[in-house]
N, CA, C and O atoms as a GROMACS GRO file, in nm:
protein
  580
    1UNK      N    1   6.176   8.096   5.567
    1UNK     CA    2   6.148   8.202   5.473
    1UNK      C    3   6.271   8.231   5.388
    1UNK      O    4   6.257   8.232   5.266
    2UNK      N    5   6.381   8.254   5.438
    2UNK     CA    6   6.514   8.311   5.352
    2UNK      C    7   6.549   8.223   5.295
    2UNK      O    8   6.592   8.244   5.182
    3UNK      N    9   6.549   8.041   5.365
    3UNK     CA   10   6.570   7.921   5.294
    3UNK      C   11   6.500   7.930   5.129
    3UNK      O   12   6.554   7.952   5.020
    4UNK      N   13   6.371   7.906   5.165
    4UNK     CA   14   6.298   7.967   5.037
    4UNK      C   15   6.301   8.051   4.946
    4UNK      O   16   6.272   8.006   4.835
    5UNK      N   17   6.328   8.164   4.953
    5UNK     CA   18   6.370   8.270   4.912
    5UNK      C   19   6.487   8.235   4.825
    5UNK      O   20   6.482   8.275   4.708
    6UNK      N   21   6.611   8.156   4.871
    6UNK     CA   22   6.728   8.132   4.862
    6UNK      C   23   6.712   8.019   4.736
    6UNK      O   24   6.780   8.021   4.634
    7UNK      N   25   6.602   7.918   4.770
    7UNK     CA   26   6.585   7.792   4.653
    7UNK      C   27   6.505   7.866   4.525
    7UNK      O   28   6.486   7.827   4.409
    8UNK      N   29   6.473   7.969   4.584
    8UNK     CA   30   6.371   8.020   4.430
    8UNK      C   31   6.462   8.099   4.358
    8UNK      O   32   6.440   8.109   4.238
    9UNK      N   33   6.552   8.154   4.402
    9UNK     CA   34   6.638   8.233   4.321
    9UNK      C   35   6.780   8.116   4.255
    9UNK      O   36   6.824   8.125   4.140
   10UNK      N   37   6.810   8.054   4.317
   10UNK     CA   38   6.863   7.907   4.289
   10UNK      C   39   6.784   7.845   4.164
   10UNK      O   40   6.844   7.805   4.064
   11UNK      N   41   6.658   7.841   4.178
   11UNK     CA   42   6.564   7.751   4.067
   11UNK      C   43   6.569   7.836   3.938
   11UNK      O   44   6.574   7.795   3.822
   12UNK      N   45   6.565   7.994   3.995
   12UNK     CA   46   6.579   8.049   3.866
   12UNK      C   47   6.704   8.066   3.792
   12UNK      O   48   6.719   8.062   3.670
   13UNK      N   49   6.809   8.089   3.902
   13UNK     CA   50   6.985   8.097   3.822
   13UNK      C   51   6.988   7.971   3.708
   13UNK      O   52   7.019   7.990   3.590
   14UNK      N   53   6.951   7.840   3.763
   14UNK     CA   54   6.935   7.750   3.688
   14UNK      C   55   6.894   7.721   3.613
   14UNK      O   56   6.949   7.664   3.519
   15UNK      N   57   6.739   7.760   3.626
   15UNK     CA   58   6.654   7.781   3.497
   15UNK      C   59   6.762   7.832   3.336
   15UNK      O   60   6.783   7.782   3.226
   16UNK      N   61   6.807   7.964   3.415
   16UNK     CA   62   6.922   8.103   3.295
   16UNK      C   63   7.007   7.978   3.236
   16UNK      O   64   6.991   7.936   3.122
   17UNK      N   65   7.091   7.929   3.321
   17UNK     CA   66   7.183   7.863   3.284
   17UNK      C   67   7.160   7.722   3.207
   17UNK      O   68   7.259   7.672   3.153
   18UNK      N   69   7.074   7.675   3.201
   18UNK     CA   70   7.053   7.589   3.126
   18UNK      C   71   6.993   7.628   2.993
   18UNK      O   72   7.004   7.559   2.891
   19UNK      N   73   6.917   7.765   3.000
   19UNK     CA   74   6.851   7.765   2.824
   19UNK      C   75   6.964   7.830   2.804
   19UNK      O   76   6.991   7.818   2.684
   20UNK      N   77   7.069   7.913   2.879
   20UNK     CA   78   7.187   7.954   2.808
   20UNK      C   79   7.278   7.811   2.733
   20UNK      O   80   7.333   7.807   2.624
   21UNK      N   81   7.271   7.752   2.792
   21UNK     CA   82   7.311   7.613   2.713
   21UNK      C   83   7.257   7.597   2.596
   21UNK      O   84   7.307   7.580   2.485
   22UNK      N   85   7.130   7.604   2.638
   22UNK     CA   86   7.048   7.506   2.542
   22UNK      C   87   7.076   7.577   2.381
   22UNK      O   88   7.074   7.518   2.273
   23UNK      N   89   7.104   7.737   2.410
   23UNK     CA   90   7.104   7.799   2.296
   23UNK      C   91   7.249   7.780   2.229
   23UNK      O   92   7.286   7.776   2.112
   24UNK      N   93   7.322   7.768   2.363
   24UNK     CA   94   7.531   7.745   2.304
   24UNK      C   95   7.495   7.604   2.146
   24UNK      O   96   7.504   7.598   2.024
   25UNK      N   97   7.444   7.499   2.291
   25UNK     CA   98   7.451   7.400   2.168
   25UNK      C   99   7.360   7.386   2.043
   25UNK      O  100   7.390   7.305   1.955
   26UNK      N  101   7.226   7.481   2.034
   26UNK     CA  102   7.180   7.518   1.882
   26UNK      C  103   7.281   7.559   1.825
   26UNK      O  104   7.298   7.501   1.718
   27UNK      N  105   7.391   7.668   1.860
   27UNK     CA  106   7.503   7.736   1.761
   27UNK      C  107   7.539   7.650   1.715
   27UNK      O  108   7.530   7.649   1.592
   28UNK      N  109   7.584   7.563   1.766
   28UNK     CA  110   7.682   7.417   1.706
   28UNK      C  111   7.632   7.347   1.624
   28UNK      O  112   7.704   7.256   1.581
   29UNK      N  113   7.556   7.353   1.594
   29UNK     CA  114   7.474   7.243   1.522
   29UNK      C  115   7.538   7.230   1.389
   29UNK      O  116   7.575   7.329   1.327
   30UNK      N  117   7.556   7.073   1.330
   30UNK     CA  118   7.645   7.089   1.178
   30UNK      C  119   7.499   7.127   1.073
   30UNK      O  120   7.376   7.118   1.077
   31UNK      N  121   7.600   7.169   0.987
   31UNK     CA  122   7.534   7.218   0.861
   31UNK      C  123   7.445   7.111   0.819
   31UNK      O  124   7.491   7.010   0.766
   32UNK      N  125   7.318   7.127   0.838
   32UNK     CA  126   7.196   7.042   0.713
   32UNK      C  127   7.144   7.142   0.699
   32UNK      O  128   7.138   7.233   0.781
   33UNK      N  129   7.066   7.136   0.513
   33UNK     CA  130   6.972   7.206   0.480
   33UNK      C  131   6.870   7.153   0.535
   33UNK      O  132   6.864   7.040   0.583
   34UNK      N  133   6.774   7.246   0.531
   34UNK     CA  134   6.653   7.253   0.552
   34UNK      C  135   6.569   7.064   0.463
   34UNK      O  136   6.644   7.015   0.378
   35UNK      N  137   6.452   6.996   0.486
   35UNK     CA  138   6.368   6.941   0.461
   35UNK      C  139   6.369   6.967   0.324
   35UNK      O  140   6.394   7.082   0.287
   36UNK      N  141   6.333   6.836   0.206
   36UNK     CA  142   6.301   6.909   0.075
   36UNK      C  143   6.166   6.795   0.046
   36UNK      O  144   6.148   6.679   0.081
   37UNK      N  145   6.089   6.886  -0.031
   37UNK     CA  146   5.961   6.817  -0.055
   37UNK      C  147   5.946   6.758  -0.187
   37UNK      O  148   5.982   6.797  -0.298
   38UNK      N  149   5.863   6.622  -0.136
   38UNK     CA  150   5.937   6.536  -0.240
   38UNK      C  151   5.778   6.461  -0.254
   38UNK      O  152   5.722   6.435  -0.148
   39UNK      N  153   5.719   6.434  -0.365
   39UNK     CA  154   5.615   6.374  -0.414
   39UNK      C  155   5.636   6.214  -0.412
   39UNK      O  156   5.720   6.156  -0.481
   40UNK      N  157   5.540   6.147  -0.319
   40UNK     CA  158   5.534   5.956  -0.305
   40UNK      C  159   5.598   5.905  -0.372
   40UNK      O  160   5.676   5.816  -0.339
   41UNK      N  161   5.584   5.947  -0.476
   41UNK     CA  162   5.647   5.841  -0.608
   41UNK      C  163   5.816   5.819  -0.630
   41UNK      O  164   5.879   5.721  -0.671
   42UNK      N  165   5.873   5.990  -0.569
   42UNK     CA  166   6.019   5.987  -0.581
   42UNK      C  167   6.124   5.902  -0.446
   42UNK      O  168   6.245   5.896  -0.422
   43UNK      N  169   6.022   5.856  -0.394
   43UNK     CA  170   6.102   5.797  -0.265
   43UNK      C  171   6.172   5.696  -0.317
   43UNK      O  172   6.268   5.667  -0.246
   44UNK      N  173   6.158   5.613  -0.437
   44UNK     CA  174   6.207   5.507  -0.440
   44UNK      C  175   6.388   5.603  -0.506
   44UNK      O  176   6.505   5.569  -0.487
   45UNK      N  177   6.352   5.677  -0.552
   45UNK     CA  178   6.530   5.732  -0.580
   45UNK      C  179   6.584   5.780  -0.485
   45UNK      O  180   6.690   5.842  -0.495
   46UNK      N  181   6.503   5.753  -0.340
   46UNK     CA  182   6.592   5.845  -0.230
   46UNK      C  183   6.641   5.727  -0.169
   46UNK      O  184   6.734   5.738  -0.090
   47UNK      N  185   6.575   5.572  -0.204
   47UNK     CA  186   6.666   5.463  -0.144
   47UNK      C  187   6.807   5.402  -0.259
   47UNK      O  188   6.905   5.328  -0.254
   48UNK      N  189   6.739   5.487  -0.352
   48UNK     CA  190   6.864   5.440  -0.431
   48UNK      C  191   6.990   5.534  -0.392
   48UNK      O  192   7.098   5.516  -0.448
   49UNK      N  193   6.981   5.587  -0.339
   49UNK     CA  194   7.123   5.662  -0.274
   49UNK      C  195   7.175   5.603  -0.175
   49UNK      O  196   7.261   5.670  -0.118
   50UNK      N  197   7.154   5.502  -0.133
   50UNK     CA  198   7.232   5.407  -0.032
   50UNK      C  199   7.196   5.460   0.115
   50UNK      O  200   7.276   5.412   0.196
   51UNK      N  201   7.140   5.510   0.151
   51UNK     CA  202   7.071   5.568   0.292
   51UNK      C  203   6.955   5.483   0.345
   51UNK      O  204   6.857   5.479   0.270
   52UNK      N  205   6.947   5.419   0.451
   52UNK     CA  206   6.838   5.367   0.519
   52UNK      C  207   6.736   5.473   0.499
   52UNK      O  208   6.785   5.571   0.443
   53UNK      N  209   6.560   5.491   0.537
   53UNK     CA  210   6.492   5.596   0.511
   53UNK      C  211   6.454   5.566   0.681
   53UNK      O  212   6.483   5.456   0.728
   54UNK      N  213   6.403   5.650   0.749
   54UNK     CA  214   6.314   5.658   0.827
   54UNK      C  215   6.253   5.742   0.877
   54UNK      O  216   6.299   5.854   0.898
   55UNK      N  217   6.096   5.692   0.919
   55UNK     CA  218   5.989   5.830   0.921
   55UNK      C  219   6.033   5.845   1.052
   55UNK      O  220   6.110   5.782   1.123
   56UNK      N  221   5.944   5.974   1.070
   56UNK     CA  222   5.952   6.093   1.203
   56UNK      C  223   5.867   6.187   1.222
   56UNK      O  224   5.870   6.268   1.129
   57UNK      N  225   5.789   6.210   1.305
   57UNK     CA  226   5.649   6.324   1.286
   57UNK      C  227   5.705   6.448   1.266
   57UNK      O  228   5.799   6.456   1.346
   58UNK      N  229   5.698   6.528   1.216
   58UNK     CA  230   5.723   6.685   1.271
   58UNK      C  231   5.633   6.722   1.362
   58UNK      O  232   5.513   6.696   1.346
   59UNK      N  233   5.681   6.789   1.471
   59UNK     CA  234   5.588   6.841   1.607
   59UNK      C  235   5.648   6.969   1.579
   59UNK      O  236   5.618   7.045   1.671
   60UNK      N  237   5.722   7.029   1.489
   60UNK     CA  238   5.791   7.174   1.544
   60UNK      C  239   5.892   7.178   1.604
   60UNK      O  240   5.954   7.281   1.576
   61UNK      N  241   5.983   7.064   1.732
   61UNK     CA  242   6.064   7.109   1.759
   61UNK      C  243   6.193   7.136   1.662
   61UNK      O  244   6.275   7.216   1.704
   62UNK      N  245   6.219   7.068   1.521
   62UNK     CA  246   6.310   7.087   1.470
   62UNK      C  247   6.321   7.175   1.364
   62UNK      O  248   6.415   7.165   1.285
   63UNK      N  249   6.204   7.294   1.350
   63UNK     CA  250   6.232   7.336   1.248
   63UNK      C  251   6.314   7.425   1.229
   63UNK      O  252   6.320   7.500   1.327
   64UNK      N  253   6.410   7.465   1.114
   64UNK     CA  254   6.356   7.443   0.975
   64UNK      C  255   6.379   7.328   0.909
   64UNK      O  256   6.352   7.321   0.789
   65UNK      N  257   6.443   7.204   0.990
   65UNK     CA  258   6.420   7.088   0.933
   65UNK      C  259   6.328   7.013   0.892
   65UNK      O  260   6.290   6.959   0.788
   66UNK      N  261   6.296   7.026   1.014
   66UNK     CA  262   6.146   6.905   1.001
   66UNK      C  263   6.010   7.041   1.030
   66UNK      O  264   5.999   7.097   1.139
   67UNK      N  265   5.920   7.075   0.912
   67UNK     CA  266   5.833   7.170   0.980
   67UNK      C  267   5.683   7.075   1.034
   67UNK      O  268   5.641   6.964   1.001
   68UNK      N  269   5.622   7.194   1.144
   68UNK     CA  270   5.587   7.145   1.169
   68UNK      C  271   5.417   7.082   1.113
   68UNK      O  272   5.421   7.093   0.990
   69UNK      N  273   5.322   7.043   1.142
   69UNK     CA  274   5.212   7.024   1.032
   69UNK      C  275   5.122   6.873   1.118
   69UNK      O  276   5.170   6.779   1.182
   70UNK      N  277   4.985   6.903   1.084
   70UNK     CA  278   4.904   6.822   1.149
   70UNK      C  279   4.904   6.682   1.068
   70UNK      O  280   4.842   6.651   0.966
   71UNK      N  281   5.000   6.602   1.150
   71UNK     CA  282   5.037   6.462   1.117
   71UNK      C  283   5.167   6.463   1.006
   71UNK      O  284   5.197   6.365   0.937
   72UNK      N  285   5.235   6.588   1.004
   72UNK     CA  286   5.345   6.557   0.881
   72UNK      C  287   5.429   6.473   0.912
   72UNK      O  288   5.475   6.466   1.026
   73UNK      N  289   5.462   6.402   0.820
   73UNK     CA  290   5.576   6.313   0.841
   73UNK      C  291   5.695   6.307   0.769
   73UNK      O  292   5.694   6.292   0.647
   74UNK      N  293   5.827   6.320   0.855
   74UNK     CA  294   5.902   6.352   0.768
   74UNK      C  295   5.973   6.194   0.719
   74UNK      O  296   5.932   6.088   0.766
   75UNK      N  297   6.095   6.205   0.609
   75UNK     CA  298   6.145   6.068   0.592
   75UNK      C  299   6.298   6.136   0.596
   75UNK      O  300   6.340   6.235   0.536
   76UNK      N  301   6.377   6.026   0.710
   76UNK     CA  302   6.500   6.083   0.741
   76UNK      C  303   6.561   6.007   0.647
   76UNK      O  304   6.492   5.916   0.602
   77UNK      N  305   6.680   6.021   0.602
   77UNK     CA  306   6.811   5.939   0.561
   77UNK      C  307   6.913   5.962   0.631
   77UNK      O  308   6.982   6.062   0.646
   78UNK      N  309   6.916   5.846   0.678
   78UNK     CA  310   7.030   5.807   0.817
   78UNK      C  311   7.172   5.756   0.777
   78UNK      O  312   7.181   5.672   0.688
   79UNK      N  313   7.264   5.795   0.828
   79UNK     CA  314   7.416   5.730   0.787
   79UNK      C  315   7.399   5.612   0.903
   79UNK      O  316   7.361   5.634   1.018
   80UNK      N  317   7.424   5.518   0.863
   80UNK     CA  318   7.514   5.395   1.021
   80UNK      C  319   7.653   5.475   1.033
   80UNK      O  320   7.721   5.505   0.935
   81UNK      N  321   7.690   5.509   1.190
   81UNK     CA  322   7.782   5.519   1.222
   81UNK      C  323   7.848   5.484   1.354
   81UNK      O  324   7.753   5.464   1.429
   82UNK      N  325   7.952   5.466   1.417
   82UNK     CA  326   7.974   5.347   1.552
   82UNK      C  327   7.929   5.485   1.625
   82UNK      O  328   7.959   5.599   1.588
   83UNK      N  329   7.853   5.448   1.734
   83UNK     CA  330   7.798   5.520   1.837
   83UNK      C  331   7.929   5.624   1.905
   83UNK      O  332   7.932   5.742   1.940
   84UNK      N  333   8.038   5.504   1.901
   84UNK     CA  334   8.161   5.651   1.959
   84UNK      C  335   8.217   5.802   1.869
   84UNK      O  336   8.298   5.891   1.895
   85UNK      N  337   8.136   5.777   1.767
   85UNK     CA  338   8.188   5.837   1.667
   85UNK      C  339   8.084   6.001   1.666
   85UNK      O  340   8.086   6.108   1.605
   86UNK      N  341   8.019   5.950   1.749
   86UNK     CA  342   7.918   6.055   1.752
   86UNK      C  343   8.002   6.224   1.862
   86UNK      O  344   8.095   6.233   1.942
   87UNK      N  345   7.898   6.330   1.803
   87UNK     CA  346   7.965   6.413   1.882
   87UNK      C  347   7.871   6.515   1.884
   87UNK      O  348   7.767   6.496   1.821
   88UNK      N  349   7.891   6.659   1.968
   88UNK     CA  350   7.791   6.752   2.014
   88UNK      C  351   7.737   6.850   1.873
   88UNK      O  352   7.807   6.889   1.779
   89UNK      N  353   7.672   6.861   1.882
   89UNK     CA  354   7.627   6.928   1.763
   89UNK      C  355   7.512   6.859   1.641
   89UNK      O  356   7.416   6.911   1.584
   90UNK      N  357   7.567   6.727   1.632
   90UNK     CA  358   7.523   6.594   1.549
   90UNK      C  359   7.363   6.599   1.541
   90UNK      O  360   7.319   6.664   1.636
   91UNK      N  361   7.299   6.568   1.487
   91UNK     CA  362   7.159   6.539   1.435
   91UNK      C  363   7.151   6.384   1.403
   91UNK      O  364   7.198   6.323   1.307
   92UNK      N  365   7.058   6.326   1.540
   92UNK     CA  366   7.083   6.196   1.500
   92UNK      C  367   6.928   6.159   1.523
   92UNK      O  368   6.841   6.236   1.565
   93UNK      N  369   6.916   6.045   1.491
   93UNK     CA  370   6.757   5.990   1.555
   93UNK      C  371   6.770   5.853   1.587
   93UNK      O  372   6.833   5.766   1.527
   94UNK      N  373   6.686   5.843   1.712
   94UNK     CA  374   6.670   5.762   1.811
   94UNK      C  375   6.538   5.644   1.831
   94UNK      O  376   6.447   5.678   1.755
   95UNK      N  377   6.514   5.563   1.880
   95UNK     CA  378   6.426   5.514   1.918
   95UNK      C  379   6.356   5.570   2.079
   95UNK      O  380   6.430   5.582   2.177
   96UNK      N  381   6.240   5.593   2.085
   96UNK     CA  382   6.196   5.565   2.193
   96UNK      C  383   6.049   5.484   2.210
   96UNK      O  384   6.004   5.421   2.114
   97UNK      N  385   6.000   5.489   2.297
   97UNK     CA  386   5.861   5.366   2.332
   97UNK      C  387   5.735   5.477   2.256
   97UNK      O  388   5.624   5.432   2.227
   98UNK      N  389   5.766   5.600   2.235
   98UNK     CA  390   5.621   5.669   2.132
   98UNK      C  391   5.717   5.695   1.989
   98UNK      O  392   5.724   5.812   1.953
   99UNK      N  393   5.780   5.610   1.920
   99UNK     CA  394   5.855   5.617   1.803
   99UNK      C  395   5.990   5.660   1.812
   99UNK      O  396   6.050   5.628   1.914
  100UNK      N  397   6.048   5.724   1.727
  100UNK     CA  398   6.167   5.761   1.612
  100UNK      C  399   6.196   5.903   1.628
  100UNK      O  400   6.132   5.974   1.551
  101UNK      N  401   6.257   5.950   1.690
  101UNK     CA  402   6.289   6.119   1.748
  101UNK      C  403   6.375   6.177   1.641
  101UNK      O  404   6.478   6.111   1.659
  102UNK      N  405   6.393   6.234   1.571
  102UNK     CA  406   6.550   6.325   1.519
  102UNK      C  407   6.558   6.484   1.647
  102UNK      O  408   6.475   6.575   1.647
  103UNK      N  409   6.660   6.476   1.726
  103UNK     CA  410   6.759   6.584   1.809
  103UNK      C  411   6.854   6.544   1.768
  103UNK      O  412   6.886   6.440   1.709
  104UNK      N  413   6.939   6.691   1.821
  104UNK     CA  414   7.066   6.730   1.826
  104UNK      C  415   7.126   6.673   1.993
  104UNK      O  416   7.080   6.678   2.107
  105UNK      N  417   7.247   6.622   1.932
  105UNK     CA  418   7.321   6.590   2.054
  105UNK      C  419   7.367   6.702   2.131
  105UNK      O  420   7.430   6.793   2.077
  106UNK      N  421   7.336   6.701   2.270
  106UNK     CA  422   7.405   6.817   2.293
  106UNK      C  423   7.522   6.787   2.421
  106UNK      O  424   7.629   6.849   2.430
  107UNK      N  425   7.485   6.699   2.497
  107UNK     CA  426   7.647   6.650   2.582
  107UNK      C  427   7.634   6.504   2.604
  107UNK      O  428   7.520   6.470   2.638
  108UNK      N  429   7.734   6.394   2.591
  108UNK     CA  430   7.755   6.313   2.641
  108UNK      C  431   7.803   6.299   2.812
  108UNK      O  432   7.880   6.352   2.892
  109UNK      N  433   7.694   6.182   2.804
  109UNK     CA  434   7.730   6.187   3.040
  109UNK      C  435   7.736   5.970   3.000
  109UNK      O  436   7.731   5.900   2.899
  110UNK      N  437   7.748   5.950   3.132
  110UNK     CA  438   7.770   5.835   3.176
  110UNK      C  439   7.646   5.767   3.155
  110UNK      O  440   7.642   5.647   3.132
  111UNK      N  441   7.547   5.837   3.162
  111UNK     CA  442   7.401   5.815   3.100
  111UNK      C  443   7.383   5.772   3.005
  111UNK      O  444   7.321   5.667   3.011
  112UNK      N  445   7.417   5.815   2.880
  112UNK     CA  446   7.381   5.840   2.740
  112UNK      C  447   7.417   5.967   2.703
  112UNK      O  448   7.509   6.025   2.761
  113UNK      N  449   7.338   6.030   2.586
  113UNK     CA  450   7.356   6.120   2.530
  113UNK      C  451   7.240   6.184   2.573
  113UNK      O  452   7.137   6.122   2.598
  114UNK      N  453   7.251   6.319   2.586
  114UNK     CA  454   7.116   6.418   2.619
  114UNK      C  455   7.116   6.514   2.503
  114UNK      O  456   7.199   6.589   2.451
  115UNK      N  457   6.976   6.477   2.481
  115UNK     CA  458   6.977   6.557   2.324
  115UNK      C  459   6.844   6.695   2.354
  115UNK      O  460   6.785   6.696   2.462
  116UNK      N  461   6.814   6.791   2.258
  116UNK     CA  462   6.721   6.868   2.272
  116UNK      C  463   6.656   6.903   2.110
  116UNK      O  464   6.716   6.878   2.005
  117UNK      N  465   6.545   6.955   2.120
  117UNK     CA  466   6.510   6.970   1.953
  117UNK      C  467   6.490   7.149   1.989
  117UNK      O  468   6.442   7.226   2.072
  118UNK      N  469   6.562   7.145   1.869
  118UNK     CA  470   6.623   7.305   1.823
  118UNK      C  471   6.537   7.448   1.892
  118UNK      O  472   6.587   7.555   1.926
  119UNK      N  473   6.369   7.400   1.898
  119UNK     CA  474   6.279   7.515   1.957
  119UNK      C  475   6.253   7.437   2.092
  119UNK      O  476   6.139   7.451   2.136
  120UNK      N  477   6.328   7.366   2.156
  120UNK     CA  478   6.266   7.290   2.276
  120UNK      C  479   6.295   7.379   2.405
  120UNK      O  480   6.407   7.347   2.444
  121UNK      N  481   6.264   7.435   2.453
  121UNK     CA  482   6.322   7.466   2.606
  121UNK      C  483   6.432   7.442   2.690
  121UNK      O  484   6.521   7.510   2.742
  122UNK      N  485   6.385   7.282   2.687
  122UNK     CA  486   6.490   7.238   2.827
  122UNK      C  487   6.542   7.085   2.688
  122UNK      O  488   6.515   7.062   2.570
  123UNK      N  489   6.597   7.042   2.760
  123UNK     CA  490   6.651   6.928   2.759
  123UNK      C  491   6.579   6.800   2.721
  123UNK      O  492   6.464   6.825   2.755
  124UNK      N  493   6.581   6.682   2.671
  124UNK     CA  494   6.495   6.576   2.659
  124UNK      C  495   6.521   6.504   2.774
  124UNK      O  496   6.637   6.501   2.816
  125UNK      N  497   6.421   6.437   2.842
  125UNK     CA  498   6.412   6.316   2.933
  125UNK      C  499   6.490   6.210   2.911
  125UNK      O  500   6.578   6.168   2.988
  126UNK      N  501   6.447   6.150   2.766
  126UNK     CA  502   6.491   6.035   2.720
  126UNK      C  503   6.643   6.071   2.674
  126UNK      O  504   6.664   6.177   2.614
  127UNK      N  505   6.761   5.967   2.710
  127UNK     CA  506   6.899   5.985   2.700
  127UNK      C  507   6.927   5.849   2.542
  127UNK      O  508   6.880   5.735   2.537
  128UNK      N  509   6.984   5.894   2.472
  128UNK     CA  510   7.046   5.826   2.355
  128UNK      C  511   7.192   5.726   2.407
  128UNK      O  512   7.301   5.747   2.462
  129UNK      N  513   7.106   5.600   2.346
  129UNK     CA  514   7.227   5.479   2.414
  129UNK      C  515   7.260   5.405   2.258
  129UNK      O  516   7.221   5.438   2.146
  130UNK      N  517   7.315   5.336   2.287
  130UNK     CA  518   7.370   5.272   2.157
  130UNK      C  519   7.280   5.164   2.095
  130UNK      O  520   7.291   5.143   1.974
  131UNK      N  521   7.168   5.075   2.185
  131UNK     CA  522   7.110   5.050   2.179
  131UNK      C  523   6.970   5.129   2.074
  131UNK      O  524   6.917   5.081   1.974
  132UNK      N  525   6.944   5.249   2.135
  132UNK     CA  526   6.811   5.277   2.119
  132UNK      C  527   6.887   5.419   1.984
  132UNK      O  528   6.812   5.475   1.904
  133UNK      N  529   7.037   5.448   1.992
  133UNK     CA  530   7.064   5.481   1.797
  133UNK      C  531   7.052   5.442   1.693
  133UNK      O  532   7.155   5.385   1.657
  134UNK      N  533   6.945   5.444   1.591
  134UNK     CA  534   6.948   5.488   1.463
  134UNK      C  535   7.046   5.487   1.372
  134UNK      O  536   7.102   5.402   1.304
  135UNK      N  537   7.056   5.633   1.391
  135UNK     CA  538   7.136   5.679   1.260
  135UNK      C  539   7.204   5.822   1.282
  135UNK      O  540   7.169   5.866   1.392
  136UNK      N  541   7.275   5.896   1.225
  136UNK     CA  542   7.324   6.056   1.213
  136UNK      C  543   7.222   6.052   1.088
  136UNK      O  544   7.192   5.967   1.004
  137UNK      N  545   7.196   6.147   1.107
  137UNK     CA  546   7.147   6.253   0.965
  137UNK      C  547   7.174   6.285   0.855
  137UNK      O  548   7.208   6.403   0.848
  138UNK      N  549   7.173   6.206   0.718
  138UNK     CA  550   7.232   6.313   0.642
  138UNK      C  551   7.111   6.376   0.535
  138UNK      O  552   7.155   6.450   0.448
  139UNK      N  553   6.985   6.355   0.536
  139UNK     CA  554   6.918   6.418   0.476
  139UNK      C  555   6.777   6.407   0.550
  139UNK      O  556   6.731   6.321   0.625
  140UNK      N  557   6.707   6.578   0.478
  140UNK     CA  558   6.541   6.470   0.558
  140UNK      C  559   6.443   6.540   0.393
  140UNK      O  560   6.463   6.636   0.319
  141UNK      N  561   6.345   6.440   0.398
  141UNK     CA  562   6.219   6.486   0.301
  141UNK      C  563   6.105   6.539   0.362
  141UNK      O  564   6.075   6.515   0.479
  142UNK      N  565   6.052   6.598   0.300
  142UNK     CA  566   5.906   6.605   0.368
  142UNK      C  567   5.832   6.522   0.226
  142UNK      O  568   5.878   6.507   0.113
  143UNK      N  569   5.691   6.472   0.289
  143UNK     CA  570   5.636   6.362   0.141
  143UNK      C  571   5.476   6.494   0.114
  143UNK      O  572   5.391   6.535   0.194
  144UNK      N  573   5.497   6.517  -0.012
  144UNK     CA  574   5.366   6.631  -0.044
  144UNK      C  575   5.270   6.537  -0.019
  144UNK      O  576   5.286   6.417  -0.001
  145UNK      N  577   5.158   6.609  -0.017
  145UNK     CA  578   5.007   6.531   0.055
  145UNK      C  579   4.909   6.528  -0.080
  145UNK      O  580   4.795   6.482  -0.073
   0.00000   0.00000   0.00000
């Protein structure tokens, strides 16, 4: 009984302490504006700025970047940069096996990188390797419908 007692109040200290995190590293986050909406046709001047493009759903966790919307898709513009170069705060996007994620980095471990999206709760599952990086962030579109 007190064992119990003892793990539930444990589950919850932890619980505190991790969205207290989770909120430290939203503070950090570097400066991007917000998403800008941009009509089909203008995409071809957003590759003329020398930026790779790549899509990304909005689900909500990143807004006011990416908002959220039934099937929106956003189009990132990604910098290449060497994976060591990366750091906490960063907005990067990733590969995983259900697509193309944009989070914020929030600590490097021996793992990878553990990232979270800005309204997320807890933490992401999936850890950012050098392999499965993208890009950093330096712009995102939304495409009008």
């Amino acid at each position: 009984m007190i064992l119990t007692l003892v793990a539930c109040i444990g589950a919850a200290v932890m619980a505190v302490i991790v969205a207290e995190e989770i909120q430290r590293h939203r503070s950090m986050i570097k400066a991007l504006p917000p998403s800008q909406t941009v009509a089909p046709h203008e995409i071809d001047g957003m590759l003329r700025e020398g930026y790779p493009l790549v899509a990304v759903l909005g689900t909500g966790s990143m807004q006011p970047y990416i908002p959220a919307g039934d099937g929106l898709v956003a189009w990132v513009m990604v910098e290449r940069c060497d994976f060591s170069l990366l750091g906490k705060g960063d907005l990067v996007v990733f590969r995983t096996s259900h697509g193309n994620i944009l989070h914020q980095l929030a600590q490097l471990t021996a793992a990878g990188w553990i990232t979270s999206g800005l309204h997320n709760s807890s933490y992401d599952n999936t850890r950012v390797y050098p392999e499965t990086f993208v890009g950093r962030v330096a712009k995102t579109y939304i495409i009008k419908k």
